[in-house]
C-alpha positions in Angstrom: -20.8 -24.5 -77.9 -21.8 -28.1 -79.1 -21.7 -30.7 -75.9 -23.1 -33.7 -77.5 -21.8 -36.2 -74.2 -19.9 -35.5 -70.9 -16.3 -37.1 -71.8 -13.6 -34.6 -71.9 -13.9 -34.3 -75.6 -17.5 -34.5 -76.4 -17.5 -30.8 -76.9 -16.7 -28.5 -79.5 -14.3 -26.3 -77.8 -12.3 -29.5 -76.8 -11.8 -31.0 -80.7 -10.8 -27.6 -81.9 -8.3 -28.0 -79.4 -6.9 -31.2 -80.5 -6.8 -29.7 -84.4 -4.2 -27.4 -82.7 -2.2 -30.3 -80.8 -1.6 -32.0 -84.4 1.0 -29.3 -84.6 2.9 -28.9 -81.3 5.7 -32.1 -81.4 6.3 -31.4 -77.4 4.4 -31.1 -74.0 4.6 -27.0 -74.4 1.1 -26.8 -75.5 -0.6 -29.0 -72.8 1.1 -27.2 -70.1 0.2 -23.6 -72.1 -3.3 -24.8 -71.6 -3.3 -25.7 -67.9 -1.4 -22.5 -67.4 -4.2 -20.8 -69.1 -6.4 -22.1 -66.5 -4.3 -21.5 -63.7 -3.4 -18.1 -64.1 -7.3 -17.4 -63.7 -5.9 -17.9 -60.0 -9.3 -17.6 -57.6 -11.5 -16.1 -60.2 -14.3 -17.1 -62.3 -12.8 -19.6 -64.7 -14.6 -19.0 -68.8 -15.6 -22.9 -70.0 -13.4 -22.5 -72.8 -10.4 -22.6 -70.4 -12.0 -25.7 -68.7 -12.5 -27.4 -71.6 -9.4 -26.8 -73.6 -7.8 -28.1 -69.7 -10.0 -31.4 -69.3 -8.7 -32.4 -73.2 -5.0 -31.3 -71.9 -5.3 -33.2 -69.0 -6.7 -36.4 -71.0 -4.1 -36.2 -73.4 -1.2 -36.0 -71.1 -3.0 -39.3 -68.9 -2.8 -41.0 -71.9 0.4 -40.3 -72.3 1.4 -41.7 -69.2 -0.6 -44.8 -70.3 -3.7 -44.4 -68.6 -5.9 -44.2 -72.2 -9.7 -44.4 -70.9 -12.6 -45.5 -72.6 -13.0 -42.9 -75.1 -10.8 -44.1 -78.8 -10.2 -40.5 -80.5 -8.0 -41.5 -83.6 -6.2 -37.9 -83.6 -5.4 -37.6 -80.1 -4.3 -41.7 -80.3 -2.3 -40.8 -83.4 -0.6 -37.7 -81.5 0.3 -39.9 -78.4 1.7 -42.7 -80.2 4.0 -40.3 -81.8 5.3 -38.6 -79.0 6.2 -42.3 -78.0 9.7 -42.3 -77.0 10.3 -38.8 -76.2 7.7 -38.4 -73.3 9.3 -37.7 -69.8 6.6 -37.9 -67.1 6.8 -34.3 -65.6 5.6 -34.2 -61.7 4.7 -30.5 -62.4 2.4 -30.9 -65.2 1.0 -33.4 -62.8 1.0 -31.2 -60.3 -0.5 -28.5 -62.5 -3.7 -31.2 -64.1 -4.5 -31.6 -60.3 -5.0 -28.1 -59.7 -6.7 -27.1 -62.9 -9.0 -29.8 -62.0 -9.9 -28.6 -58.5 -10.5 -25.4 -60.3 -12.6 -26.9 -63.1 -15.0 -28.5 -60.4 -15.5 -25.1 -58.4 -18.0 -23.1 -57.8 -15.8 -20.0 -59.9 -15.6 -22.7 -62.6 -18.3 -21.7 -65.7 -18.3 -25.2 -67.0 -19.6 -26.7 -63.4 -22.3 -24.5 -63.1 -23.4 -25.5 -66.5 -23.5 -29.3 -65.8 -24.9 -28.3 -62.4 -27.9 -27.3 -63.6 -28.4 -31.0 -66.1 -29.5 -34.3 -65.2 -25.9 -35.3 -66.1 -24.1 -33.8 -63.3 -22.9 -36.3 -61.5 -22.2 -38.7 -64.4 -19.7 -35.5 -65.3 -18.7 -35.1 -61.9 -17.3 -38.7 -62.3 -15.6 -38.6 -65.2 -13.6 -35.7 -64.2 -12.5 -37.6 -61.2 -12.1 -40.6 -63.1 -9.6 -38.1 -64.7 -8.0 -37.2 -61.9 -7.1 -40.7 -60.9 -5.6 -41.2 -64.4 -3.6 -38.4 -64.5 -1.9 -39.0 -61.0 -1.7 -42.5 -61.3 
């Protein structure tokens, strides 16, 4: 997997996922994701899971108007269309909390990767940067 940066879609796995966004016209495939995640219940979770989940998570934030730093003209694009029709939904809230917990575990794949870099806690924050975004 390419990881060129530590934002939630500075990552290979994470683009491909928003190529597949570009064709869902609904929240279905954000909460797909997360459930993806989640139904890893308390075992090991693969970094593809908790990749795909941090993009999800970003995407719905944005949604909710909470954009971040990070300009990525596709997910943008994808937002501004769902526009009008985006409900905020307390249990995909609920769920982007959780996956998150999970994602910063010790059973999480992806953590133990960016434990072991000089980027850690740089990584650490940005997924809690996250989490206040997507419950705000």
């Amino acid at each position: 997997m390419g990881v060129w940066n530590i934002g939630p879609f500075d990552n290979d796995l994470a683009l491909d996922w928003v190529q597949d966004l570009q064709e869902s016209n609904d929240l279905y495939y954000i909460e797909d994701t997360l459930n993806n995640l989640l139904d890893e219940g308390d075992g090991f979770i693969p970094m593809p899971f908790a990749c795909e989940a941090l993009a999800a998570i970003d995407v719905l934030a944005r949604l909710q108007g909470h954009p971040g730093d990070e300009a990525l003209d596709d997910v943008d694009a994808w937002v501004d269309g769902m526009g009008k029709k985006f409900k905020r939904r307390a249990d995909l809230i609920e769920k982007s909390l959780k996956a998150l917990d999970g994602i910063v575990s010790e059973r999480s794949e992806l953590a133990n990767e960016w434990a072991q870099t000089d980027d850690h806690v740089a990584w650490r924050g940005m997924v809690e940067q996250l989490r206040a975004r997507v419950s705000a």
